[in-house]
C-alpha positions as CSV (number, residue, x, y, z in Angstrom):
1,X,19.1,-31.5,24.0
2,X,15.9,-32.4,25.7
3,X,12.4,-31.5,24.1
4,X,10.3,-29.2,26.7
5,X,6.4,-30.8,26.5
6,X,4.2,-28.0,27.9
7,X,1.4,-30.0,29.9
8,X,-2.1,-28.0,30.0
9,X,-2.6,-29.3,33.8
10,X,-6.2,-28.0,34.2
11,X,-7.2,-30.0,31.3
12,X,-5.1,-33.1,32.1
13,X,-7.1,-33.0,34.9
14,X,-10.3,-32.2,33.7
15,X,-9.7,-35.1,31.3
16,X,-8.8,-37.6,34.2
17,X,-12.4,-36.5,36.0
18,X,-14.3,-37.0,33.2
19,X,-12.7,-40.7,32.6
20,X,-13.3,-41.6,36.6
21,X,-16.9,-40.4,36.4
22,X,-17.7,-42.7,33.5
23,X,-15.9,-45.5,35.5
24,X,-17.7,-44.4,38.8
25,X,-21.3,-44.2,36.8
26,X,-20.6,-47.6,36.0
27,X,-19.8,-48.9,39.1
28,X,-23.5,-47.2,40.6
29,X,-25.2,-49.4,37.5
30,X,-23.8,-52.1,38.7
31,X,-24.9,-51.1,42.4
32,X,-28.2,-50.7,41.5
33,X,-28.2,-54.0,40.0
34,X,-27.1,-55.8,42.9
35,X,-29.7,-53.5,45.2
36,X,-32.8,-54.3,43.1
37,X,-31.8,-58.5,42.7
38,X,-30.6,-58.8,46.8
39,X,-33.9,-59.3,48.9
40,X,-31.6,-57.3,51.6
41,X,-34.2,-59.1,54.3
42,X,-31.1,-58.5,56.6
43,X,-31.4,-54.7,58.0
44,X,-27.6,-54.2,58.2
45,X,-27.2,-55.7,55.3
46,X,-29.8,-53.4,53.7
47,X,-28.2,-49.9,55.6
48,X,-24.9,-51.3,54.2
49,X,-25.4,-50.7,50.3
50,X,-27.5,-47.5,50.9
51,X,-24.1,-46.3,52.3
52,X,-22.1,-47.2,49.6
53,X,-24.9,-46.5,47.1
54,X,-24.8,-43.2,48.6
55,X,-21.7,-42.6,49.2
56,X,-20.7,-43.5,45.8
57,X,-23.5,-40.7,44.3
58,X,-21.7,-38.2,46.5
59,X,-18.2,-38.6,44.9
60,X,-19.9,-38.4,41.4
61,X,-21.8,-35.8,41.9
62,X,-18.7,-34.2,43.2
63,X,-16.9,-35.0,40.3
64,X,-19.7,-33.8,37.9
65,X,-19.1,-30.4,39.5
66,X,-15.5,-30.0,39.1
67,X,-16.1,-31.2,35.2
68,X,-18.8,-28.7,35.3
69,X,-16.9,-25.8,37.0
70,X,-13.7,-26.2,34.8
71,X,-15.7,-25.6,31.9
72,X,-17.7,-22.8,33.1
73,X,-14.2,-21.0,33.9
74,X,-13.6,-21.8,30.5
75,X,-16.8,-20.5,29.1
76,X,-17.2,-23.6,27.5
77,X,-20.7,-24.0,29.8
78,X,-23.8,-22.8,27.7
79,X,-27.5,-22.7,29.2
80,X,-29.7,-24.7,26.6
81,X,-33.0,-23.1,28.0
82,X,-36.0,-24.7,27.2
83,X,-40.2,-25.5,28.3
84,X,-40.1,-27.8,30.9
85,X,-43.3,-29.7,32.8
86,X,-41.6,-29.3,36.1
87,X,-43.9,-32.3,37.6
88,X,-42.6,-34.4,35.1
89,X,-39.0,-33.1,35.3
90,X,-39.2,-33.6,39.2
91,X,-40.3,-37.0,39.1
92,X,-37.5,-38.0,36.5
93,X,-34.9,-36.8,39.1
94,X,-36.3,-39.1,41.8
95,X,-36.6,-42.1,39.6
96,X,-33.1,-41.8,38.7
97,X,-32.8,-42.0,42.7
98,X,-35.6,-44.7,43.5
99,X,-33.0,-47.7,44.4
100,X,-31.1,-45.3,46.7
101,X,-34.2,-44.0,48.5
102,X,-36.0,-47.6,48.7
103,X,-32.0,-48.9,50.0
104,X,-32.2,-46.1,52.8
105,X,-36.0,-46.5,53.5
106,X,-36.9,-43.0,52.7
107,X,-40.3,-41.5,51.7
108,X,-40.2,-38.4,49.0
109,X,-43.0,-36.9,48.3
110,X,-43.3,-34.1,45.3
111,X,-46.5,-31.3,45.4
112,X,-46.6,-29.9,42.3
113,X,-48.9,-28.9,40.1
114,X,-49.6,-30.6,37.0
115,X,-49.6,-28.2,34.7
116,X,-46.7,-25.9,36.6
117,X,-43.8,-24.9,33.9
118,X,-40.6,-23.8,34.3
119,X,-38.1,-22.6,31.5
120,X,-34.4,-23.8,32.3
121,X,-31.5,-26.0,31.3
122,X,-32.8,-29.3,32.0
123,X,-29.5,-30.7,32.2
124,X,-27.9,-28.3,34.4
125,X,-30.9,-28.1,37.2
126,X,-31.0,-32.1,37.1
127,X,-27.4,-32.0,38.4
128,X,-28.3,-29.5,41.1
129,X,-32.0,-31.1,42.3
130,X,-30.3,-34.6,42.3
131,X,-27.0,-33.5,44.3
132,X,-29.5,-31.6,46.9
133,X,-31.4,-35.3,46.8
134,X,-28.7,-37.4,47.6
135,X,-27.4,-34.9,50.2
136,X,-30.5,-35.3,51.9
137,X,-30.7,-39.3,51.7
138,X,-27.8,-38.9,54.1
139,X,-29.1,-36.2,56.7
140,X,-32.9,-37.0,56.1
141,X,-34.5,-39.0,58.9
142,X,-37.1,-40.6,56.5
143,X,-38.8,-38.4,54.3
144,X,-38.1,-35.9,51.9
145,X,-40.4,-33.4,50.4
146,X,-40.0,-31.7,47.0
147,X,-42.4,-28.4,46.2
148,X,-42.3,-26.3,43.3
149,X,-45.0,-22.7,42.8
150,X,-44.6,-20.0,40.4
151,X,-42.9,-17.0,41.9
152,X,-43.9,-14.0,39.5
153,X,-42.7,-14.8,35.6
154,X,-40.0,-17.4,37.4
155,X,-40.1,-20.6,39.6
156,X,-39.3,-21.9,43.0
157,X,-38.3,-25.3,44.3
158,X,-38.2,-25.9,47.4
159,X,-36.3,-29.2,48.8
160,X,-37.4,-30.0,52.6
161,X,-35.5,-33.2,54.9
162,X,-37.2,-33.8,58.6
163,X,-32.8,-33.9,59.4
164,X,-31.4,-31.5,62.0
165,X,-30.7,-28.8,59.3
166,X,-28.2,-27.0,57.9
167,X,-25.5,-25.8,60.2
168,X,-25.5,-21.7,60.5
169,X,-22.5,-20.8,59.4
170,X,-23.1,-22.5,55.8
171,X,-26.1,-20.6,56.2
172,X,-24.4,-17.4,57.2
173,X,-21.8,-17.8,54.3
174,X,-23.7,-19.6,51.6
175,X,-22.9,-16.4,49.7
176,X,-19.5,-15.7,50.8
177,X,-17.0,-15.7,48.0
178,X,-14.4,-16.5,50.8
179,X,-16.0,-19.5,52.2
180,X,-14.0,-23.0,51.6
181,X,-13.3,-26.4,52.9
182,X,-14.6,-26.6,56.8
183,X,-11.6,-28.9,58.1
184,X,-14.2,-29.8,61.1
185,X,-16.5,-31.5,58.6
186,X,-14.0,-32.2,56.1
187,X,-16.6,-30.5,53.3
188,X,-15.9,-28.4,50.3
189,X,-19.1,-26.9,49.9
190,X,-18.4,-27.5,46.0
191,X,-22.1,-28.7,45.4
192,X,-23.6,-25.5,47.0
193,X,-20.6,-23.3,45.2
194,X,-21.8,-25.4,42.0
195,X,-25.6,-24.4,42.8
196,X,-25.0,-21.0,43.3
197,X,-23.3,-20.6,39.8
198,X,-25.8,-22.5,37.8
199,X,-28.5,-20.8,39.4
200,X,-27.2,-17.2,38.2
201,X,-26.5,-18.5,34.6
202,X,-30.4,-18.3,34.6
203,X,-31.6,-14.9,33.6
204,X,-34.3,-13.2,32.2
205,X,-35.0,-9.6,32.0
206,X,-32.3,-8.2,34.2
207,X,-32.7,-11.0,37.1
208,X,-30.5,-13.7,38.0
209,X,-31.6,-17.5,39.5
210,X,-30.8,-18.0,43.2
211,X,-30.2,-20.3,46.0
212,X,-31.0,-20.6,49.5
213,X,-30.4,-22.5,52.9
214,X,-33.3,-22.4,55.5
215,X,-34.4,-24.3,58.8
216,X,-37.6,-24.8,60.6
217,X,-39.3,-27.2,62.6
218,X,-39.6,-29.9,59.9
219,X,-35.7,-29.9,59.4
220,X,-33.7,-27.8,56.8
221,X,-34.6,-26.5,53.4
222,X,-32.8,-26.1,50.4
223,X,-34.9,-23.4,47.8
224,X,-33.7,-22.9,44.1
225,X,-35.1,-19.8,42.8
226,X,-35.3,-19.1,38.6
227,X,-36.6,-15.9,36.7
């Protein structure tokens, strides 16, 4: 008589992500190694690792979301809410970008005020500003702006590439609970979907955090909204 072994696939899974984005944040340690010690005077060689620098940050961001989705299905996600000097928060998230910016030769910017706080999940919004960030480093002509105001008792921040912008019907759907992969593109929307959800895990006093997709002259903008 054979044994039956019931297999928990969602957390096999789950599991297996978090051991590849280990492996992959090493691999982008490594990267960044090899970026900051190569001189890269040779322009294709230079466009060539901010590909796979980038590229690389794409699939663990991507990664990062599936973790982070699995365990919000699981309510085993928790906000950990605290004061946060969103000048200084902002320009942690770019350093932790700087060698795939200077790779790419992109200029970001951040107007904020110094004093300007915000109360969130540090964590959380980190994996949400630097996904936006690294989506623009691949859209982006050459600069990248990042704003952030008070809005009310709550904060806004606003992400803005000089790119072609964001195609309409994301922006059309970006709150559609039926919108999925776009076989055209080949994309999942996952780090929007992920967005959207941490953003409404932020509440206070009846109203819920918030994303949005925008275009204008300048190119597109992506604006995260928290009470």
């Amino acid at each position: 008589m054979n044994d039956s072994v019931d297999v928990d696939f969602s957390m096999l899974l789950a599991s297996s992500i978090h051991d590849i984005k280990n492996s992959l944040g090493m691999v982008l340690s490594s990267l960044d190694q090899v970026v900051q010690l190569e001189t890269c005077t040779n322009p294709e060689q230079r466009k060539s690792l901010a590909v796979l620098h980038s590229e690389a940050s794409r699939i663990n961001h991507s990664l990062i979301h599936l973790l982070g989705l699995y365990r919000l299905q699981n309510n085993q996600l928790r906000l950990v809410s605290d004061e946060v000097y969103v000048l200084d928060f902002l320009e942690e998230q770019l350093a932790s970008l700087g060698v795939l910016f200077a790779a790419s030769n992109i200029t970001v910017t951040i107007d904020c005020d110094d004093l300007l706080v915000g109360f969130f999940d540090q964590r959380l919004i980190a994996g949400v500003i630097s996904n936006i960030l690294v989506n623009c480093e691949k859209y982006t002509q050459d600069t990248i702006q990042l704003k952030a105001r008070s809005h009310g008792k709550g904060l806004v921040i606003d992400i803005q590439d000089n790119g072609q912008g964001y195609p309409q019907a994301i922006i059309d759907n970006l709150n559609n609970e039926l919108r999925g992969i776009d076989f055209a593109t080949g994309s999942t929307n996952l780090g929007l979907f992920f967005a959207s959800e941490i953003a409404q895990l932020h509440q206070c006093e009846g109203e819920h955090g918030s994303i949005r997709l925008s275009n204008n002259d300048d190119g597109g903008c992506f604006t995260l909204t928290l009470p």
